[in-house]
C-alpha positions as a printed NumPy array, in Angstrom:
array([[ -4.129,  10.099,  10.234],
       [ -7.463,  11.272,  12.009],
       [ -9.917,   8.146,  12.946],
       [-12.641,  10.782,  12.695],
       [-13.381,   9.449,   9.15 ],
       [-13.891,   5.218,  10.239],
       [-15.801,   6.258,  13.243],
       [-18.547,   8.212,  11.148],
       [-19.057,   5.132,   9.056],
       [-19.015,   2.68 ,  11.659],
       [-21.064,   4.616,  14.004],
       [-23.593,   5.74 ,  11.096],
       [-23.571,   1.902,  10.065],
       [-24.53 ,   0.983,  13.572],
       [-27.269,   3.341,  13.85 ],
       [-28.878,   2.304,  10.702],
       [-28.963,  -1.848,  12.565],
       [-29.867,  -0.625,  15.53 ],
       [-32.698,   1.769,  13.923],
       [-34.027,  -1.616,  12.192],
       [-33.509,  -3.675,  15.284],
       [-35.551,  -0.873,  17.197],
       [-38.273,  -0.867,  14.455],
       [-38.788,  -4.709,  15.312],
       [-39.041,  -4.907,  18.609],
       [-40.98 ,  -1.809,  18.922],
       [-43.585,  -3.73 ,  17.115],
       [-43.417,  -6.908,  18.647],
       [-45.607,  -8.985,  20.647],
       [-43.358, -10.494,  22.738],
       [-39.736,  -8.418,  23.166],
       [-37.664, -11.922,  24.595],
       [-38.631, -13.822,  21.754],
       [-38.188, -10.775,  18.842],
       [-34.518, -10.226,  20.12 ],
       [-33.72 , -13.905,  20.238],
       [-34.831, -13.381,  16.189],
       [-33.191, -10.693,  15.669],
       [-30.07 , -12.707,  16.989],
       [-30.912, -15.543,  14.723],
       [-31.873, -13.49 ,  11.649],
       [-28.787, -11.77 ,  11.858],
       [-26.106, -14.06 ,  12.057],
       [-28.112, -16.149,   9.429],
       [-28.437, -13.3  ,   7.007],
       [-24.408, -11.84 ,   7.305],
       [-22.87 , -14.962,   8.443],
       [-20.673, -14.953,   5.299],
       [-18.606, -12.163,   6.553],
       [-17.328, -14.064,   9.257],
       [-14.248, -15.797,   9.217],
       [-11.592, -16.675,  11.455],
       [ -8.331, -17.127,   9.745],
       [ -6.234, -14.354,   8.627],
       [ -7.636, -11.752,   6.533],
       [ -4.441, -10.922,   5.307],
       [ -4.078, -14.165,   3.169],
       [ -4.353, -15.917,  -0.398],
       [ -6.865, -18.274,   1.527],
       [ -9.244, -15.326,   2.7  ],
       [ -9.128, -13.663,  -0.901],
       [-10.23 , -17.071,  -2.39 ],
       [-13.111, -17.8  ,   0.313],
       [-14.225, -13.882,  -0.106],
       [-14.909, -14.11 ,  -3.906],
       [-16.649, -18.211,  -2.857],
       [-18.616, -16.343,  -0.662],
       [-19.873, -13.092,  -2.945],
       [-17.966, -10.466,  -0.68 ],
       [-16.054,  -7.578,  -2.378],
       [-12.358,  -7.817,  -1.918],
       [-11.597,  -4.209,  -2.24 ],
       [ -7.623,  -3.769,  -2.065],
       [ -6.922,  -0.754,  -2.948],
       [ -7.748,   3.009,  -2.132],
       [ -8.394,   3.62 ,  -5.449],
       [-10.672,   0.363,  -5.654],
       [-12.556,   1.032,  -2.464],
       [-13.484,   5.278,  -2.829],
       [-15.598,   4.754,  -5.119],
       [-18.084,   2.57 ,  -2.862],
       [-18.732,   6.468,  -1.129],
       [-20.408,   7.537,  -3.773],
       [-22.923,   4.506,  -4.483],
       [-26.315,   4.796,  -4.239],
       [-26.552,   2.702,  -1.511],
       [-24.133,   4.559,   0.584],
       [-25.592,   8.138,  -0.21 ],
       [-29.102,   7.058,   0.945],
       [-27.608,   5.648,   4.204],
       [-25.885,   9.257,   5.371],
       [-28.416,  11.29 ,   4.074],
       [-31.542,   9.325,   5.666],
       [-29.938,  10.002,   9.081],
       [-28.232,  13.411,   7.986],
       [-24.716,  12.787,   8.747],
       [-23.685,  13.381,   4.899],
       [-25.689,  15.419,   1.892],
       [-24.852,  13.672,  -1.674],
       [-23.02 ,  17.078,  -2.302],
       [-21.015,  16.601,   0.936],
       [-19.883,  13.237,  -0.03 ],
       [-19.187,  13.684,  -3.861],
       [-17.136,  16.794,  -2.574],
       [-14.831,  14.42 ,  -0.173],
       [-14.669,  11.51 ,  -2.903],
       [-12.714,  13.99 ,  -4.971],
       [-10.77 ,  15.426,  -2.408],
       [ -9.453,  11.89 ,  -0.914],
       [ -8.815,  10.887,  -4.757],
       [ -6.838,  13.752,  -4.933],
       [ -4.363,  13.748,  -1.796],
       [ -3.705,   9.726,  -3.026],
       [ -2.505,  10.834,  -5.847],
       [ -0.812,  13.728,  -4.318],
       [  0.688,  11.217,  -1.715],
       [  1.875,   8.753,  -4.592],
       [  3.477,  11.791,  -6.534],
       [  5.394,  12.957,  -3.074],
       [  6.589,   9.268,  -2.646],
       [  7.702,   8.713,  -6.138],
       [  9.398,  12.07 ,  -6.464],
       [ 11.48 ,  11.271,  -3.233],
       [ 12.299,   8.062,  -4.413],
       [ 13.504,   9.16 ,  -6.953],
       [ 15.421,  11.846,  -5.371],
       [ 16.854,   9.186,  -2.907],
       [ 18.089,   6.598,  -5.53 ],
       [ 19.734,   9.197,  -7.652],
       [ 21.682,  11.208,  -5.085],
       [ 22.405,   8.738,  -2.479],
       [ 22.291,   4.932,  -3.571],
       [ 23.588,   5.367,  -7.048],
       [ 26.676,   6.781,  -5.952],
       [ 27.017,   4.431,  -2.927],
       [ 26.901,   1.485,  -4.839],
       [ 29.097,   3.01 ,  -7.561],
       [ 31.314,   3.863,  -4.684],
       [ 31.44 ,   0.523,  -3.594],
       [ 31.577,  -1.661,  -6.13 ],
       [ 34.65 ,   0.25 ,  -7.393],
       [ 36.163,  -0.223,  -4.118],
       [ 35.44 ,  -4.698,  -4.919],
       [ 37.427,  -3.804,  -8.261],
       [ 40.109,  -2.113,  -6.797],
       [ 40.182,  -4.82 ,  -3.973],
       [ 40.092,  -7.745,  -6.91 ],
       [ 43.041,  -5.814,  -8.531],
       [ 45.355,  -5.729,  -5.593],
       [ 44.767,  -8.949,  -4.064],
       [ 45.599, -10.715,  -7.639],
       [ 48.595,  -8.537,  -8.26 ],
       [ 49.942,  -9.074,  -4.649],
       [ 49.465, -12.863,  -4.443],
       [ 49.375, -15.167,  -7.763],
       [ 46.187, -17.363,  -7.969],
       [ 44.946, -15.502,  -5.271],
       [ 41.249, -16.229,  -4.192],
       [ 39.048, -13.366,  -4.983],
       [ 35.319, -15.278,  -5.234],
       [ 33.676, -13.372,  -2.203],
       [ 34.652,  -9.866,  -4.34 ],
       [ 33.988, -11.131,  -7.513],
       [ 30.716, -12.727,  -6.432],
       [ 29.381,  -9.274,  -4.711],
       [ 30.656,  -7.172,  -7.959],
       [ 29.117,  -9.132, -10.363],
       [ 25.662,  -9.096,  -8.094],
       [ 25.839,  -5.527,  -7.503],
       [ 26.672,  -4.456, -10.929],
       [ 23.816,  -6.602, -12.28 ],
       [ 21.307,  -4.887,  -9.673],
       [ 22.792,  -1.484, -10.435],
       [ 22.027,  -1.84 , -14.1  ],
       [ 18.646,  -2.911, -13.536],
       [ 18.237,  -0.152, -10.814],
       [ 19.007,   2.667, -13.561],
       [ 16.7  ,   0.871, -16.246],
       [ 14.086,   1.245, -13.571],
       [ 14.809,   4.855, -12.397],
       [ 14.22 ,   5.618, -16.406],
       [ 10.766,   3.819, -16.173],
       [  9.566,   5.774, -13.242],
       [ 10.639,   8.982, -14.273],
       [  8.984,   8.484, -17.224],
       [  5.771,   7.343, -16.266],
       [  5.848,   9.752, -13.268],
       [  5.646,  12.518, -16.319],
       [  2.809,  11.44 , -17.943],
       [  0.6  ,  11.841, -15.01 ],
       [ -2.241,  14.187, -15.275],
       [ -4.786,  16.022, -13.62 ],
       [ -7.641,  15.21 , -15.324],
       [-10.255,  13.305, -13.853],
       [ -9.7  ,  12.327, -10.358],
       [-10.541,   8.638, -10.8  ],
       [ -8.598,   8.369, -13.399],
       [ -5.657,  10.088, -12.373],
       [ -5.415,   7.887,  -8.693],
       [ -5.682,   4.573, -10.946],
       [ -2.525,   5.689, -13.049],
       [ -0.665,   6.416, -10.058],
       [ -1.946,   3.011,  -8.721],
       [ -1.526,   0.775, -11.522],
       [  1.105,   2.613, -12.893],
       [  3.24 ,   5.048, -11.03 ],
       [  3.061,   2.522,  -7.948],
       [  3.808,  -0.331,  -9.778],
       [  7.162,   1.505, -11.056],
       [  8.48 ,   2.157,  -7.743],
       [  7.73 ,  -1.6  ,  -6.346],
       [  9.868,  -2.711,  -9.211],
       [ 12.25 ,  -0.188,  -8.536],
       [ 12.614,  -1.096,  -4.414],
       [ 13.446,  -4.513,  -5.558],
       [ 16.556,  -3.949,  -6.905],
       [ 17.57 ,  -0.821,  -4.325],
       [ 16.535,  -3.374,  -1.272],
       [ 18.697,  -5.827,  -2.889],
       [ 21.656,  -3.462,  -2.904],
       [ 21.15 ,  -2.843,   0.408],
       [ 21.287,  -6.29 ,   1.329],
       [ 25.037,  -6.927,  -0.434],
       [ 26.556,  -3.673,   0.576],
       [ 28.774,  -3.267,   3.576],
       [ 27.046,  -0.914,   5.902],
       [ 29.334,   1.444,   6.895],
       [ 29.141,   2.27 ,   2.326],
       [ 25.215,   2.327,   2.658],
       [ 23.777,   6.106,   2.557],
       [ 21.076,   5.613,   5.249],
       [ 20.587,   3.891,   8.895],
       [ 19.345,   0.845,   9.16 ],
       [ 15.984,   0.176,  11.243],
       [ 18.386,  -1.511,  13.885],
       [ 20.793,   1.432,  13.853],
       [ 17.626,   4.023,  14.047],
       [ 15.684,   1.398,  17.254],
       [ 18.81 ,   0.525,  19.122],
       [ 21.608,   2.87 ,  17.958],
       [ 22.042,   5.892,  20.987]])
């Protein structure tokens, strides 16, 4: 991804402050004193934003919404903030962005998100039907067949570890196919209407389906032996030569 895109906004951000600060201290009396206000004025006026814990957490999303600050999560959430009022006047004023130029890349970023999401779900799809079904099929036929021989070789003979792991796998199988239904379903009622509206069902919908889905796959992955797993793990693809 190109960091063309932040460093517009931040630098056209900065050069709206520092066109106020300048307007302030060009009229000023006495220059040492106006900055020290500026200083003061500043911190006093966005001191809210600041906050030294991690951003990241349930604590920060609590003390954002105590403090009045937008907690935007989302891609789909936070485009529309291009588009405000407030925004437009900002690039136009110092004629980095006409209200035509910025409408224009609103719809185009809505559109590669939900282009992106489609990709992702599609392969997931693709993935989970090809390559994990079968492996865990595979496998937990093999913990049948293992189950089978060890009880008709040796009487009474222990089998919890294979029991255990076919029991978990088949019940995270069968909840792995439900989901696979769900997202291929709600992957085909996508539609290309209106752009918002389109990036909010793959958001709240199509995205949604394939968390639910990884669950379930990531859970597989964690009982299977890994020599029976379709794909290298993120050891094997670091360290592996």
């Amino acid at each position: 991804l190109s960091i063309a895109d932040p460093n517009v906004v931040l630098n056209t951000i900065v050069s709206e402050v520092l066109d106020d600060f300048c307007d302030r201290l060009e009229k000023a009396e006495d220059f040492s004193s106006e900055v020290f206000s500026i200083v003061r004025d500043t911190y006093k006026a966005h001191k809210r934003i600041v906050f030294n814990g991690d951003g990241y957490s349930e604590e920060w999303k609590k003390e954002a919404k105590k403090r009045g600050l937008l907690n935007l999560s989302s891609t789909v959430d936070a485009l529309p903030m291009l588009i405000s009022d407030k925004t437009i006047g900002t690039f136009s004023r110092y004629g980095v962005f006409s209200r035509t130029e910025l409408e224009s890349r609103y719809e185009i970023m809505l559109e590669n998100y939900s282009k992106t999401i489609n990709i992702e779900a599609l392969t997931m799809l693709d993935m989970v039907k090809k390559d994990v079904m079968p492996a865990v099929s595979a496998y937990t036929s093999k913990l049948a067949d293992a189950i089978v021989k060890k009880k008709a070789a040796v009487k009474d003979c222990g089998c919890k570890l294979e029991e255990g792991l076919l029991k978990k796998l088949s019940a995270h199988a069968d909840r792995m196919y439900d989901k696979v239904l769900v997202l291929e379903q709600v992957e085909s009622r996508a539609n290309s209407g209106d752009a918002l509206q389109t990036a909010k069902y793959y958001h709240d919908t199509v995205l949604k389906a394939m968390e639910e889905l990884r669950v379930d796959v990531d859970e597989i992955e964690m009982n299977m032996s890994a020599l029976d797993w379709p794909y290298s793990s993120y050891g094997q693809l670091l360290f592996d030569i």
